[in-house]
C-alpha positions in Angstrom: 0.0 0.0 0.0 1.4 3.6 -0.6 1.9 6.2 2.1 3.9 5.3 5.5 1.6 5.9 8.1 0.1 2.6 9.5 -2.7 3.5 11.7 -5.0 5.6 8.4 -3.7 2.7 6.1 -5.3 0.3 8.7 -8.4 1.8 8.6 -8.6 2.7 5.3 -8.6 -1.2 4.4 -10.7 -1.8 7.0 -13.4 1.0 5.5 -12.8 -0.3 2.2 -12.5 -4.3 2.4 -14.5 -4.9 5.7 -15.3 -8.7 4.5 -11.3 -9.5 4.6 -8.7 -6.6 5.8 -5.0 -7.6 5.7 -2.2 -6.7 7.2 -0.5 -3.6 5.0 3.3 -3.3 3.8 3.7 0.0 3.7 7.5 0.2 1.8 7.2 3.7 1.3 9.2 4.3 4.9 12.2 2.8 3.4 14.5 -0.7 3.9 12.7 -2.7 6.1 9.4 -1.8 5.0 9.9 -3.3 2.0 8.9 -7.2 0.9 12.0 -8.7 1.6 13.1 -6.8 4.8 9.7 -7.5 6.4 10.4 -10.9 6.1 14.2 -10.9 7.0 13.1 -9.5 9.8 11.4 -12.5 11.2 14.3 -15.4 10.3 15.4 -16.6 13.0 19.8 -17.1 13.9 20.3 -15.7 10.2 20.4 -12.0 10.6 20.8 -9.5 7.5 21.7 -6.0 6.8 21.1 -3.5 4.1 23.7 -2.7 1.3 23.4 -0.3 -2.0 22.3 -3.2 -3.6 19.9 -4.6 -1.3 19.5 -7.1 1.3 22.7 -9.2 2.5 22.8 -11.8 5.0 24.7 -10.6 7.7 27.4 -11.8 10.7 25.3 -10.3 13.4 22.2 -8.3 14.1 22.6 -4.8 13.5 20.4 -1.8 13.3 18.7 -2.7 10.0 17.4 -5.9 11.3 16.0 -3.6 14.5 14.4 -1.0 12.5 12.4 -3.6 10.3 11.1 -5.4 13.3 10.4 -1.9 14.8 8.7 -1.3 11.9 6.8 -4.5 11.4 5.6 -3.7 15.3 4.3 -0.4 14.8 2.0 -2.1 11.7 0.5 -4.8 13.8 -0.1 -2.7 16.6 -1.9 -0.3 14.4 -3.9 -3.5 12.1 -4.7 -5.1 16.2 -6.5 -1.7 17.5 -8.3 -1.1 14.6 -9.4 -5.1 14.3 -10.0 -5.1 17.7 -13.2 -8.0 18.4 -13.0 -8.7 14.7 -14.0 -12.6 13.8 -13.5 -12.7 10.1 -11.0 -13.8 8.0 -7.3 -11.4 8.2 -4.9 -12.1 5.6 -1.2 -11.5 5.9 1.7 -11.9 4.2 5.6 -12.2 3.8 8.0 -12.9 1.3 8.4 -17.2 0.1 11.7 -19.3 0.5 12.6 -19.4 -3.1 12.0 -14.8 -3.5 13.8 -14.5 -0.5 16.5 -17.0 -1.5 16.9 -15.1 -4.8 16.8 -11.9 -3.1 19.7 -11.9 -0.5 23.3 -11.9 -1.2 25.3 -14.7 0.6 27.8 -12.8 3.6 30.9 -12.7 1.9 29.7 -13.1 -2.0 27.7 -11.0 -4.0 25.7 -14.0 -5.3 22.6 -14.9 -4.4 21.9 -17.1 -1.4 20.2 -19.1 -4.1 23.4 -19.9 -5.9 24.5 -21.9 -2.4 21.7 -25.3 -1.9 22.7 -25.2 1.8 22.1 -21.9 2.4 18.7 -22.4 1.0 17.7 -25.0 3.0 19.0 -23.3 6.3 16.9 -19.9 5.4 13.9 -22.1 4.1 13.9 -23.8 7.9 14.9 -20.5 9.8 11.6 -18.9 7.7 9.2 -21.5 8.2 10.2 -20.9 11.9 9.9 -17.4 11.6 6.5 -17.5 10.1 4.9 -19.8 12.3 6.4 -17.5 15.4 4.7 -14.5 13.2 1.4 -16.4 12.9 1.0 -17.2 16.7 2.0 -13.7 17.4 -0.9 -12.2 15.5 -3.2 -14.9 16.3 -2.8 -13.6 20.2 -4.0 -10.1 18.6 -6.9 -11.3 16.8 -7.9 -14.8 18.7 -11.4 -14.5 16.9 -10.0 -14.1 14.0 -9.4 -17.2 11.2 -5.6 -16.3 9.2 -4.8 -16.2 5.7 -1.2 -16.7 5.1 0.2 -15.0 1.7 3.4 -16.1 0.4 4.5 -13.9 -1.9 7.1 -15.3 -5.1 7.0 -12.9 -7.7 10.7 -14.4 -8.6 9.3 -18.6 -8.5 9.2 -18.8 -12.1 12.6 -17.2 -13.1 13.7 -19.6 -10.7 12.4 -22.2 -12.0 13.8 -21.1 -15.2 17.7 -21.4 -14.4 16.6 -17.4 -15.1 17.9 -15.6 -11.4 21.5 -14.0 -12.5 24.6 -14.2 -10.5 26.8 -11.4 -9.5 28.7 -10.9 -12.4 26.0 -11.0 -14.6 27.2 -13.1 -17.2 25.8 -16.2 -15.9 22.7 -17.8 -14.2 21.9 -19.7 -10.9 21.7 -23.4 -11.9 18.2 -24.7 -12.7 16.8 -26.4 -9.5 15.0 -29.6 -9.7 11.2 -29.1 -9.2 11.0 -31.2 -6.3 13.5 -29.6 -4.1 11.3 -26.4 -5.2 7.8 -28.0 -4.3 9.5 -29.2 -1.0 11.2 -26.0 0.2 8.3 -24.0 -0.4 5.6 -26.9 1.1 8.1 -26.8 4.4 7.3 -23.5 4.9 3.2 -23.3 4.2 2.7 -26.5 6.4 5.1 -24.6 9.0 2.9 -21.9 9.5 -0.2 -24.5 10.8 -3.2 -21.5 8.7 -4.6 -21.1 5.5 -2.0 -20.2 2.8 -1.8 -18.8 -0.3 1.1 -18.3 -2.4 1.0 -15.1 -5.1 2.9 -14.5 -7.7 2.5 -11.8 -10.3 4.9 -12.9 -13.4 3.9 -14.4 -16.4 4.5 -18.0 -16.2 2.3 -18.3 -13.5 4.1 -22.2 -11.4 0.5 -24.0 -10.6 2.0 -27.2 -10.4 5.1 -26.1 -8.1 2.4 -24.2 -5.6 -0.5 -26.6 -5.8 2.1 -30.0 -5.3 3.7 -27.8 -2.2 0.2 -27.9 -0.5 -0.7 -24.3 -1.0 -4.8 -24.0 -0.1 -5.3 -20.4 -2.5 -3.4 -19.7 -5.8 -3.0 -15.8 -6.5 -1.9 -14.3 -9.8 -2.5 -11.6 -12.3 -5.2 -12.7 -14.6 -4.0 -10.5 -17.6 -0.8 -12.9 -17.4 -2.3 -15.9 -17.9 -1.0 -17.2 -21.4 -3.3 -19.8 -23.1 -0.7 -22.3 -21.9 -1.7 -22.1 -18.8 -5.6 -22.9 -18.9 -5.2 -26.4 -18.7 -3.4 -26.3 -15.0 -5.4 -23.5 -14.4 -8.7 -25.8 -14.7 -7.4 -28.6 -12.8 -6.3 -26.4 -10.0 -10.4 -25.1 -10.0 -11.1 -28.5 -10.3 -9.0 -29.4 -7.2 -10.7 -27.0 -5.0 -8.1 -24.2 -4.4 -8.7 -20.7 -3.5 -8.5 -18.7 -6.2 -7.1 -14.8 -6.0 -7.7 -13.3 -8.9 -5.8 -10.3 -9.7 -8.4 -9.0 -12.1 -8.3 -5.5 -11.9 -5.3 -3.8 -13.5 -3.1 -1.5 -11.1 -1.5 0.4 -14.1 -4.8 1.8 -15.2 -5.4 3.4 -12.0 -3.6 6.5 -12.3 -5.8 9.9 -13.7 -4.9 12.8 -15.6 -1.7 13.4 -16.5 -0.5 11.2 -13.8 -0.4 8.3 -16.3 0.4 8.2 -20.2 -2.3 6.7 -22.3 -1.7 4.4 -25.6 -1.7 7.7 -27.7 1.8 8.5 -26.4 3.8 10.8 -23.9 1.9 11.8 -21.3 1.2 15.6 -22.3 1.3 15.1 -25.8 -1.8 14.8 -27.8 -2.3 14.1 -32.1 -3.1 17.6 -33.5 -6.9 18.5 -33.4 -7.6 16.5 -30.3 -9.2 18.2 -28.1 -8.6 18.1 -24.0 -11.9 16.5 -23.3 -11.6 13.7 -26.5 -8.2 13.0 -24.5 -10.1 13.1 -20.8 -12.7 10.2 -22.6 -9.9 8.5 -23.9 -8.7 8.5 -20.4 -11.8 7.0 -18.6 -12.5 4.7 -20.9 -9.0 3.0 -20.6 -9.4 2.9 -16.7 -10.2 -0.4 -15.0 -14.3 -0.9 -13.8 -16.2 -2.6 -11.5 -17.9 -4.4 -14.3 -15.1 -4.5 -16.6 -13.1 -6.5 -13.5 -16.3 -8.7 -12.9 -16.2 -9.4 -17.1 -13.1 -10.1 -16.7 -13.2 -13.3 -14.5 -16.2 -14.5 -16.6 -14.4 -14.6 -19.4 -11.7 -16.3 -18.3 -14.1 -19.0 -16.5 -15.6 -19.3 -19.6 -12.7 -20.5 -21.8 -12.0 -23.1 -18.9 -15.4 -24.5 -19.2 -16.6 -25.8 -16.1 -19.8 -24.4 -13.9 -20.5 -21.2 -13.3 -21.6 -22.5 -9.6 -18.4 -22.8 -8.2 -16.8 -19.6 -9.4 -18.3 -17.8 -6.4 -17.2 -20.0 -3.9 -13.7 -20.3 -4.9 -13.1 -16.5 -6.1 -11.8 -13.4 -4.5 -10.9 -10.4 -7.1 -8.2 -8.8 -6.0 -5.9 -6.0 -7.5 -3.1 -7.6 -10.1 -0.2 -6.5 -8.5 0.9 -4.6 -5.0 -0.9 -0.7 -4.7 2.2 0.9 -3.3 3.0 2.8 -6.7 -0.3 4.4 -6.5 -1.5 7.6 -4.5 -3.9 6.7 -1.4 -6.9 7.9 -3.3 -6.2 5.4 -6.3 -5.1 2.6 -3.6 -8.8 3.1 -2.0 -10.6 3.1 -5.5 -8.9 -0.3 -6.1 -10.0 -2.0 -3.0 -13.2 -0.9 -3.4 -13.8 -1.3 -7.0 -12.7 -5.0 -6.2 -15.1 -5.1 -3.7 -18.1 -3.8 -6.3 -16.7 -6.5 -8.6 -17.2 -8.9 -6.1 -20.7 -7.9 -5.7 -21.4 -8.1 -9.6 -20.0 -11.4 -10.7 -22.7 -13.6 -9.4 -25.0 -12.3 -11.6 -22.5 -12.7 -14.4 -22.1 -15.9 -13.8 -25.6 -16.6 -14.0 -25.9 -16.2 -17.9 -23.3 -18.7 -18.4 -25.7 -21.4 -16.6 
C-alpha cells in the first residue's frame, strides 16, 4: 500500500474491504518496510543488513534488522487496534523461500543465497520458523480471528527457469530440480499450521510447483495468464483451491496526466484533439467494476466448467501490490474490487 503511516492505512482497508482486511506493507518508509526486509526481519539465527544493492545476509544483528522489526511492530499494533473484536478472515503476508532466496546476497559473495543449496535450505527452515512465530503472534491479537497466510514469489518462475543471474551478470543460478522447489516451499506453508496462499504476479504463472507444495489459494495476475496455462489452471479449479484473482489492473489506476495513455507521452496529444476527446480517452481506458467482474467471466468461460463454483472459490483482488499508487487510487482499487465482487454472481448466471 502507498503512504507510510500505518494506523490511516489500517483503517482505510478496514473501510474499504471490511469482509477480509489484511495486514498492509507499507515500503514507502524505506529498507525494512519493503517485501524482503519485512520478512528478513522475522528469520530466525540468520540476521541481514542493508547494502546499496539490497539485502545481505549478515554476521550479526545490526540496526537494519532492528528498525524492520520496529517497523513491522508499529503495523501490527496499528492492524490489532483497529481489528479489535474482529472474527473474520485477516490475511497476511511475507515474502516465500525461493523470493527470499533469490533476493539476498550470501555474507561474503555478491551471489545470491540461491546460488548456495545449503544456504537455501537453512533460510527455508529458519523462515518456516519465523513464520509460524509471526502467525502465533498475530493470532494472540486477533484470537477471533481465522488467518490467511500469503506467500508472496513474484521471482518462483525465473527460478524455475535457471533465469535468477549471478553477480557478475554473465551467468545464471543453476536450474533447481522441481521437487527440491515444491519441497522447500511446502516446508514453509505446512510450518505456519493457517490457510496459505502463495502469489505471484509474473507471467509463467508455477501452478503445479504451488499446488504440489500444499498451498490452499493460488494468486496471480489474470491479464498474465497465457493460453498455456488454462489447462493447470482448470485442474487447480477442479482441485478446489482458493483462487485470488488479480483481475483488476493497477497500471490503469492513475488519472490525468499522472499516467500516459496508448496515444503516447503523457502531455502530448495528435493535432486536433481536443482536452476533453483526450479526458474520454482516459476514462475509458481505466479499469471498472464491471469491466473486472467481465473479466473473471471470461476467463471462466474458456476453462469451461460451472458457473456455480466460481463464487465459492473467487476473491478479485488488484493484479499487482498498490504501493506505486496515490492513497486515493489505492482506496478506488480496494473498493472497486469489492463492487466487482458484488457483480459477478449475476455474471455468472448467464453462463448457466
Amino acid at each position: 500500500m502507498p503512504g507510510e503511516n500505518p494506523m490511516e492505512t489500517a483503517q482505510l482497508i478496514h473501510d474499504e474491504v471490511p469482509d477480509l482486511p489484511f495486514l498492509a506493507e507499507l515500503p514507502g518508509r524505506g529498507p525494512g518496510a519493503d517485501i524482503i526486509g519485512r520478512t528478513a526481519a522475522l528469520l530466525v539465527d540468520i540476521p541481514v543488513d542493508v547494502t546499496p544493492r539490497g539485502w545481505r545476509i549478515a554476521e550479526r544483528p545490526g540496526r537494519d534488522m532492528r528498525r524492520a522489526r520496529t517497523m513491522l511492530s508499529s503495523d501490527l499494533d496499528a492492524m490489532e487496534e483497529v481489528l479489535d473484536g474482529f472474527d473474520g478472515p485477516v490475511k497476511i503476508q511475507l515474502a516465500g523461500p525461493w523470493t527470499l532466496a533469490a533476493a539476498l546476497e550470501q555474507t561474503r559473495s555478491l551471489n545470491p543465497a540461491l546460488a548456495d543449496p545449503g544456504l537455501v535450505a537453512d533460510l527455508t527452515a529458519s523462515l518456516a520458523e519465523g513464520a509460524a512465530a509471526h502467525v502465533a503472534d498475530v493470532a494472540k491479537r486477533l484470537p477471533a480471528a481465522t488467518l490467511l497466510v500469503q506467500f508472496d514469489e513474484p521471482s518462483l518462475p525465473a527460478v524455475a527457469d535457471g533465469a535468477i543471474p549471478t553477480a557478475s551478470g554473465l551467468s545464471r543460478v543453476r536450474v533447481i530440480d522441481e521437487e527440491i522447489l515444491r519441497g522447500r516451499l511446502g516446508e514453509v506453508l505446512a510450518a505456519t499450521r493457517a490457510y496459505t496462499i502463495v502469489h505471484c504476479c509474473a507471467s509463467g504463472y508455477p501452478f503445479e510447483i504451488i499446488n504440489g507444495a500444499g498451498a490452499d489459494a493460488v494468486s496471480f495476475d489474470l491479464s498474465l495468464l497465457g493460453h498455456g496455462d488454462y489447462d493447470t489452471f482448470a485442474e487447480t479449479v477442479e482441485g478446489g483451491s482458493g483462487l485470488l484473482i488479480g483481475a483488476l489492473s493497477v497500471t490503469g489506476l492513475g488519472r490525468g496526466p499522472a499516467r500516459s495513455s496508448a496515444r503516447g507521452p503523457v502531455g502530448a496529444r495528435p493535432a486536433g484533439e481536443s482536452s476533453a476527446a483526450r479526458r474520454g480517452d482516459i476514462e475509458r481506458s481505466r479499469p471498472t467494476p464491471e469491466g473486472t467482474a467481465n473479466a473473471v467471466r471470461e476467463v471462466w468461460r474458456r476453462i469451461g466448467l460451472p458457473p456455480a463454483g466460481c463464487a465459492e472459490q473467487v476473491v478479485i483482488t488488484p493484479a499487482c501490490g498498490l504501493a506505486g499508487v496515490s492513497p486515493a487510487q489505492a482506496r478506488d482499487a480496494l473498493r472497486w474490487c469489492r463492487e466487482a465482487a458484488r457483480i459477478l454472481p449475476e455474471l455468472m448466471a448467464e453462463l448457466a
